[in-house]
C-alpha positions as a Markdown table, in Angstrom:
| # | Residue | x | y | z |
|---|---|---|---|---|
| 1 | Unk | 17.0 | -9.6 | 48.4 |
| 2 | Unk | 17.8 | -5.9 | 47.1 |
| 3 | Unk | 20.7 | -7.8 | 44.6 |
| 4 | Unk | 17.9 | -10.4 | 43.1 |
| 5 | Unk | 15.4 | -8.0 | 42.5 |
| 6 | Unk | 18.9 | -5.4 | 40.7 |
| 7 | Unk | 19.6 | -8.7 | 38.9 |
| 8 | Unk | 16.0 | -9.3 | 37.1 |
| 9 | Unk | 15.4 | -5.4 | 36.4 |
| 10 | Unk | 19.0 | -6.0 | 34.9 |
| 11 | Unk | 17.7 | -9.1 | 32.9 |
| 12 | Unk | 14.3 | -7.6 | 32.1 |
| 13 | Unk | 16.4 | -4.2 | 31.0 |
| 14 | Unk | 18.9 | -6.4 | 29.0 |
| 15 | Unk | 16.1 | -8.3 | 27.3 |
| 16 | Unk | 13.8 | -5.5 | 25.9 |
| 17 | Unk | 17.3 | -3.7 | 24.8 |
| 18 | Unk | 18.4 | -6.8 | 22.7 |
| 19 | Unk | 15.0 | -7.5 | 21.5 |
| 20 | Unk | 16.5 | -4.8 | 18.3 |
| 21 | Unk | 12.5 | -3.9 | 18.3 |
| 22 | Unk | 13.1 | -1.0 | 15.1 |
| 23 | Unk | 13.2 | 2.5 | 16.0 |
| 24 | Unk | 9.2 | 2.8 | 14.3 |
| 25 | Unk | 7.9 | 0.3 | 16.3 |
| 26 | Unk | 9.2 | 2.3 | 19.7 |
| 27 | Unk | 6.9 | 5.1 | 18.4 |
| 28 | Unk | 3.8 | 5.9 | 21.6 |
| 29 | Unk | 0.6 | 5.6 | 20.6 |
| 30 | Unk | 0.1 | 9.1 | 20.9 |
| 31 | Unk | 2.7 | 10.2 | 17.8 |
| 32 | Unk | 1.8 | 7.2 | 15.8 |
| 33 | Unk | -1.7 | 8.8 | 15.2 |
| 34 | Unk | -0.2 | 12.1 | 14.3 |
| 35 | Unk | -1.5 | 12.4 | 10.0 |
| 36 | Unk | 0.6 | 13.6 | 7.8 |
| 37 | Unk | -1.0 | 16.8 | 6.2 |
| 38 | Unk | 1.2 | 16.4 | 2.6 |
| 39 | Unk | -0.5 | 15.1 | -0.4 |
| 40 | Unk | 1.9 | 12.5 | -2.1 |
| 41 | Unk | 1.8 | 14.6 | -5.4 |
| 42 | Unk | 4.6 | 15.0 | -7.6 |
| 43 | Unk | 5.9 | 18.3 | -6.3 |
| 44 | Unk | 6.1 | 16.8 | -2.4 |
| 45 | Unk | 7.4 | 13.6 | -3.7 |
| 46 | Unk | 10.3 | 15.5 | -5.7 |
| 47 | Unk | 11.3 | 17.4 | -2.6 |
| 48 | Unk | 11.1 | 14.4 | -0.7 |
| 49 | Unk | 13.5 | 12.6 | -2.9 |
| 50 | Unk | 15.6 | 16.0 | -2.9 |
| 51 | Unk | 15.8 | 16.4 | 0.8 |
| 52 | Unk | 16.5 | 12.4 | 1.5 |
| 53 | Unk | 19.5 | 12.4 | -1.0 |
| 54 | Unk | 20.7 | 15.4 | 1.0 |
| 55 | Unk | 20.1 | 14.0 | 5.1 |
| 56 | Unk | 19.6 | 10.2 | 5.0 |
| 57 | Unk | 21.5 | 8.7 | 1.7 |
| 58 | Unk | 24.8 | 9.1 | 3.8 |
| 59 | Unk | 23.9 | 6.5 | 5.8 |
| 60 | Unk | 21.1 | 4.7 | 4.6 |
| 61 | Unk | 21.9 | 4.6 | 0.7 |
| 62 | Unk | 20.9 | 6.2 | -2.4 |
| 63 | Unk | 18.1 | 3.9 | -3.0 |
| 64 | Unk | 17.5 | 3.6 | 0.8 |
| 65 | Unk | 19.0 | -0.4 | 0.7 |
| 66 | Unk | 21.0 | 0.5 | 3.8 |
| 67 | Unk | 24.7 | -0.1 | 4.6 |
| 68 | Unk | 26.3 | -2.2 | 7.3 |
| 69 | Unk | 24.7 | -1.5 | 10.4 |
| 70 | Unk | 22.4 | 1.0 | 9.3 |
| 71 | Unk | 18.8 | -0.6 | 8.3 |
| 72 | Unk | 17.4 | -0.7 | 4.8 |
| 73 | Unk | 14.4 | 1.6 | 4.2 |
| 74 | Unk | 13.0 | 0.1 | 1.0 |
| 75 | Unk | 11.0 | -2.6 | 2.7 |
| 76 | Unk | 7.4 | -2.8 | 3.8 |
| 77 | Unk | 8.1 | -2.2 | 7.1 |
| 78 | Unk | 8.7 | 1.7 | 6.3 |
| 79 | Unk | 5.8 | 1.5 | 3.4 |
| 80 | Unk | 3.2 | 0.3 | 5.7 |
| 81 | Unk | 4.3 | 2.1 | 9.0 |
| 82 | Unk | 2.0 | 4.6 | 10.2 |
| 83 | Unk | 2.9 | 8.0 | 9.0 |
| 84 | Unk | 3.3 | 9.6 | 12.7 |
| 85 | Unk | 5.5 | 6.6 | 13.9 |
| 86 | Unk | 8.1 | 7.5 | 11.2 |
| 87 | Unk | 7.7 | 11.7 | 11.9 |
| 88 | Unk | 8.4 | 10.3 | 15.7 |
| 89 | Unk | 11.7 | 8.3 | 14.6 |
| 90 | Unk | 12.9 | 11.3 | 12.5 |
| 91 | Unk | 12.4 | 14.0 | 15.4 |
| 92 | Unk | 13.7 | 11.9 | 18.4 |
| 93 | Unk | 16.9 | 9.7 | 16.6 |
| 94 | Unk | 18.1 | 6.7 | 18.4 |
| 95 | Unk | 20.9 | 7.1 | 20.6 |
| 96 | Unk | 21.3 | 3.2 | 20.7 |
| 97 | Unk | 21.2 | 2.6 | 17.4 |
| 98 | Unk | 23.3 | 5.4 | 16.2 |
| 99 | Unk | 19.8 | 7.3 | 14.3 |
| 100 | Unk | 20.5 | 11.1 | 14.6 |
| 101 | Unk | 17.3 | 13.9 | 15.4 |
| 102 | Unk | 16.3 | 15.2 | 12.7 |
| 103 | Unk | 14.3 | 17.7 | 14.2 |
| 104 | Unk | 16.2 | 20.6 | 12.5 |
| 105 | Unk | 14.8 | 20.4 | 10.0 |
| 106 | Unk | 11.2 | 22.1 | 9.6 |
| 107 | Unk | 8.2 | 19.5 | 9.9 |
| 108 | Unk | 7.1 | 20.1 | 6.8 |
| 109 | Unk | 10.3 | 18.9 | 5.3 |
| 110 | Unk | 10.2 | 15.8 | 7.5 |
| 111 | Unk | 6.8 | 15.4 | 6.2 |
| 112 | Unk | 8.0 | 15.6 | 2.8 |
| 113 | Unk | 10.9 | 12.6 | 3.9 |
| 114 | Unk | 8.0 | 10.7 | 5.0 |
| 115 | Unk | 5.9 | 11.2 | 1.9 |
| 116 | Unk | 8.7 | 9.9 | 0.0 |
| 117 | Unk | 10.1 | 6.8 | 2.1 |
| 118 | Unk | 6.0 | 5.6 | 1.8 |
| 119 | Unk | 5.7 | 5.8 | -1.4 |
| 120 | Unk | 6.8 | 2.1 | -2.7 |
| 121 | Unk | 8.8 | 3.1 | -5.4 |
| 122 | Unk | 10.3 | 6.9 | -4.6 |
| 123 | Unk | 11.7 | 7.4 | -8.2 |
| 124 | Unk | 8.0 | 6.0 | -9.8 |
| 125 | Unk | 6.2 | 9.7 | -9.1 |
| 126 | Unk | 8.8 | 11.4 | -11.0 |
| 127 | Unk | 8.7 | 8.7 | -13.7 |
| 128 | Unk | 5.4 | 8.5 | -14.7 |
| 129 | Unk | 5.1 | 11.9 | -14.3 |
| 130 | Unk | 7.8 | 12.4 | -17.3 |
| 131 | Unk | 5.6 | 9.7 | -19.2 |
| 132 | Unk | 2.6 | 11.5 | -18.6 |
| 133 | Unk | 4.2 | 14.6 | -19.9 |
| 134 | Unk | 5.5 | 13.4 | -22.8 |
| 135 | Unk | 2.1 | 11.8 | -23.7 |
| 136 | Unk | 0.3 | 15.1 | -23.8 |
| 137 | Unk | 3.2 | 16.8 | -25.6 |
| 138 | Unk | 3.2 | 14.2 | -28.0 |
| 139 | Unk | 0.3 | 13.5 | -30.6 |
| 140 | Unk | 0.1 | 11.6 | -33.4 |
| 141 | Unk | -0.7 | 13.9 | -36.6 |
């Protein structure tokens, strides 16, 4: 009796391991609700971008199109996650899936990698703030 019931945990265990269920979606309820207090304005989204270049582009690519075995981060899945759920992946890592802690870093700055990943296009900030600058320095005489 005691080896059937080691055998279906086992199967039960094996099945919600291999279900590959991403690191966000493992997130409790209870740190999905956690708001992030950043505004996405240009100077967040700029340090954002700084601080992602320098802790995630390793592994999950410049433009955060992911390599190998690591997951792509430029897909709705990330946009439309809930803010806390992503704060929870970055603090706690993934042993199985080879996802370091990040929680050396200060929360702000893993607010700021948050901000970023969410907005759709992480270059678009810094863009159109460069357009919007040179349309106020520029005026036609």
């Amino acid at each position: 009796m005691s080896r059937i019931v080691s055998l279906l945990t086992g199967c039960v265990l094996a099945t919600v391991w291999c279900q590959g269920a991403s690191l966000v979606h493992q997130a409790p309820p209870s740190a999905a609700n956690m708001r992030n207090p950043l505004e996405a304005n240009e100077r967040t989204l700029r340090a954002g971008a700084k601080l992602y270049a320098r802790e995630c582009a390793a592994c999950h690519g410049e433009n955060r199109e992911g390599r190998r075995k690591v997951p792509p981060l430029n897909q709705a899945e990330i946009y439309q996650s809930r803010p806390g759920a992503l704060f929870w992946a970055l603090r706690n890592g993934s042993l199985h899936t080879g996802m370091p802690s990040f929680a050396h870093l200060p929360e702000p700055q893993r607010w700021q990698i948050i901000t970023w990943l969410r907005h759709v296009d992480g270059s678009a900030a810094e863009d159109r703030a460069k357009t919007e600058k040179r349309k106020t320095e520029w005026s036609p005489k």
